[in-house]
C-alpha positions in Angstrom: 23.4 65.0 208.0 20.9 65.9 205.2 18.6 68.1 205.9 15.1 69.0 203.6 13.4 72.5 204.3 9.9 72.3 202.6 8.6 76.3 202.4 11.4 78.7 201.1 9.8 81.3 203.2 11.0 83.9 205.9 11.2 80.9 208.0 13.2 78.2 205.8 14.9 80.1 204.7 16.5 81.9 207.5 16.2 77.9 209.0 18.3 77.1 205.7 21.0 80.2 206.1 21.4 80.0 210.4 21.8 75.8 210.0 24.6 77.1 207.2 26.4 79.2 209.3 26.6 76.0 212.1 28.0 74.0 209.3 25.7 72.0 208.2 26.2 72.2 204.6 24.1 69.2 202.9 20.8 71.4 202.5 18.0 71.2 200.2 15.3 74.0 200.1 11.3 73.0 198.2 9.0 75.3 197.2 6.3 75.5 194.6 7.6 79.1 193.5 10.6 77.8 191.4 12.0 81.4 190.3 11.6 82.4 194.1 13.8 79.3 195.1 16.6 79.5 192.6 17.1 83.3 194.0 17.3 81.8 197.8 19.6 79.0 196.6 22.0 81.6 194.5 21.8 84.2 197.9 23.0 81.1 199.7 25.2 80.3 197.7 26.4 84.1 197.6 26.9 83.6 201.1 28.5 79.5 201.6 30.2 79.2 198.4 31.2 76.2 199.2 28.0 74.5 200.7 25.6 72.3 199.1 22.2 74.1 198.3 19.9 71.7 196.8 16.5 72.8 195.3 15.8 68.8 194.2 15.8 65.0 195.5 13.7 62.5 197.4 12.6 63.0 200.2 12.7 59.5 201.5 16.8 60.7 201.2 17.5 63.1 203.8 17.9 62.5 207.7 15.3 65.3 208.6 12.5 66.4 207.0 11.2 70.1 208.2 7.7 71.1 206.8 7.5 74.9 207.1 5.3 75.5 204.2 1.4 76.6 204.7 -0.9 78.9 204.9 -1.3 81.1 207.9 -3.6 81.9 210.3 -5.8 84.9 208.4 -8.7 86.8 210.5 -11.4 85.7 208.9 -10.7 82.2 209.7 -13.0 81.6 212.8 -10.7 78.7 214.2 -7.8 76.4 214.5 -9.8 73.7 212.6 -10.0 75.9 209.2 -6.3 76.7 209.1 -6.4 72.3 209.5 -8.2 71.9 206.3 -6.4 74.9 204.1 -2.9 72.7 205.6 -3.9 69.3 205.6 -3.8 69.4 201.8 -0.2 70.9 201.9 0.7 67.8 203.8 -0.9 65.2 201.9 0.4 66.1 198.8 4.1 66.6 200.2 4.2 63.2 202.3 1.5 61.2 200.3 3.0 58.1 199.2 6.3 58.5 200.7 8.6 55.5 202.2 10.7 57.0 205.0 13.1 54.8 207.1 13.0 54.6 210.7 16.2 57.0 211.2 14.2 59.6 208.9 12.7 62.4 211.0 10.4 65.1 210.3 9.7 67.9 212.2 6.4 69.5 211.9 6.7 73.8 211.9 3.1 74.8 210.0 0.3 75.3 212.2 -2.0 73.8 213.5 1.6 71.8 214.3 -0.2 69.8 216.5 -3.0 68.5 215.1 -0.8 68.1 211.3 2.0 66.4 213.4 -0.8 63.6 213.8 -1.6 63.4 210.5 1.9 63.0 209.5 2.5 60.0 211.5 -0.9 59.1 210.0 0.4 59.4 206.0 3.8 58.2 206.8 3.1 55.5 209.2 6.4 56.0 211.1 6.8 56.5 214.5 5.4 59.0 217.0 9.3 59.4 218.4 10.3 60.1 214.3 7.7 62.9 213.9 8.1 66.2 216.2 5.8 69.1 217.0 7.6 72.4 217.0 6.9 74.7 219.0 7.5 74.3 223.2 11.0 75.5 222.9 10.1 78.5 221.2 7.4 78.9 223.6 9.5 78.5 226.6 11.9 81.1 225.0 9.3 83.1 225.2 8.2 82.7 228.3 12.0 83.4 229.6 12.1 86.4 227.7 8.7 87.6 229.3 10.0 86.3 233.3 13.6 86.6 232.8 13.6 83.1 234.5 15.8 80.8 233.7 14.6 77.8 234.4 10.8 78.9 233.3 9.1 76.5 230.4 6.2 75.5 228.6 4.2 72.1 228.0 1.3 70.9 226.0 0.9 71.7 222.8 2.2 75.2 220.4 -1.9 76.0 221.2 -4.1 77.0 223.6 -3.7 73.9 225.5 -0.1 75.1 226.6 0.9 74.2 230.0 3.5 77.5 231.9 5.7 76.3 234.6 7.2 79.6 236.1 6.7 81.9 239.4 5.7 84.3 237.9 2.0 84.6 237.8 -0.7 85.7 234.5 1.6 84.5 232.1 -0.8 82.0 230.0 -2.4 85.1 228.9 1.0 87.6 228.0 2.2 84.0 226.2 -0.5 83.6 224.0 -0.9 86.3 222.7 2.8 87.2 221.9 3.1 85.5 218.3 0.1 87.6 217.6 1.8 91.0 218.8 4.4 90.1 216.7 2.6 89.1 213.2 0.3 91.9 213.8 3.8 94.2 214.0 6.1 92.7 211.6 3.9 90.7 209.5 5.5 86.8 210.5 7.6 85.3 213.5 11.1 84.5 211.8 14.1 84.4 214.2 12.9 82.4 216.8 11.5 79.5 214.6 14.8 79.4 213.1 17.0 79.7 215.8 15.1 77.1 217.6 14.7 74.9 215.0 18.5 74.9 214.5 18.8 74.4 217.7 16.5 71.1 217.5 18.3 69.7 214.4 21.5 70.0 215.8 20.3 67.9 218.6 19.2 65.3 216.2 22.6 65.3 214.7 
C-alpha cells in the first residue's frame, strides 16, 4: 500500500515513523519547507534503512492520501469558520485539479476536519465512502481514558457537535476541552493522532 502524508509536522511525521515501524514501508512525506523534509526523510531513513521514504510523486499514485498540513486553531480566531478560510486554501491548492481513482482514499486530519472533509469530496468529486473525517476514534480514546470504560465512544463530528455514549455522566464537557489542556501544555496533540491514524490505515489495508 502507498501511503502520502501531506504536512511533515509533529503529526506526519510521527504518522510517517509509527506506520514504519508496522511495516508499511512505501511512504511519501510533502511539505512546503523542503530543507525541513529532507532532514525528516534522512531521520527516517536513519531509523528504516531499508524503507522507502519518498519526498515526491503524484498524488493521484498512492492508495491513501492523509492531509495533516494547516494552520491551527490560534486565540484570536473567534471561531471554527476562520480556521475554514485560513485551511480551505491549503486544500484547494493540494487537491485542486487532481484525478483520483475510486480505490484512492484520503483521510482528512486538519481542522475544521469536518467541514474540509466536505470540501474535499467537493474538489475531488469522489465518493463520500473514499473521503474520511478523523477524529471519533481519537475521541473515543479519549473518552476511555477519561471513564476507564471499555466499551465508551464518541459520535458526530471531531467538534462540538460530538455525540458521548458512556455511563458515566458530564463527560461532553471533560471531552471537549481535553485537546485544549493538552496544546495549552505541550504546545500540539501528536501521539494520539498518529497512533490512531495508523490504526485507521492499517484497516484500509
Amino acid at each position: 500500500m502507498k501511503i502520502a502524508i501531506i504536512g511533515a509536522g509533529k503529526v506526519g511525521s510521527t504518522l510517517a515513523y509509527t506506520l514504519l515501524e508496522r511495516g508499511l514501508n512505501e511512504i511519501a512525506l510533502f511539505d512546503v519547507r523542503t530543507d525541513y523534509l529532507d532532514g525528516i526523510r534522512l531521520d527516517l531513513q536513519s531509523a528504516f534503512p531499508f524503507a522507502r521514504v519518498k519526498t515526491e510523486g503524484m498524488l493521484e499514485d498512492f492508495d491513501v492520501v492523509v492531509m495533516t498540513a494547516g494552520f491551527p486553531r490560534t486565540p484570536d480566531m473567534k471561531n471554527r469558520d476562520e480556521l475554514f478560510a485560513a485551511n480551505k486554501k491549503i486544500i484547494m491548492d493540494v487537491f485542486s485539479g487532481k484525478e483520483f481513482t475510486r480505490k484512492t482514499k484520503i483521510i482528512v486530519v486538519t481542522n475544521p476536519a469536518d467541514k474540509l472533509t466536505k470540501y474535499v469530496i467537493e474538489l475531488t468529486r469522489l465518493r463520500k465512502e473514499n473521503v474520511i473525517e478523523f477524529g471519533n476514534q481519537l475521541d473515543s480514546n479519549r473518552l476511555k481514558y477519561l471513564t476507564k470504560e471499555q466499551d465508551a465512544y464518541v459520535t458526530g463530528g471531531h467538534n462540538e457537535d460530538m455525540k458521548v455514549h458512556c455511563k458515566a455522566k458530564g463527560m461532553e464537557t471533560k471531552l471537549r476541552g481535553f485537546s485544549s489542556e493538552i496544546i495549552k501544555k505541550s504546545g500540539g496533540t501528536i501521539f494520539g493522532p498518529a497512533k490512531v491514524l495508523a490504526d485507521l490505515i492499517e484497516s484500509l489495508h
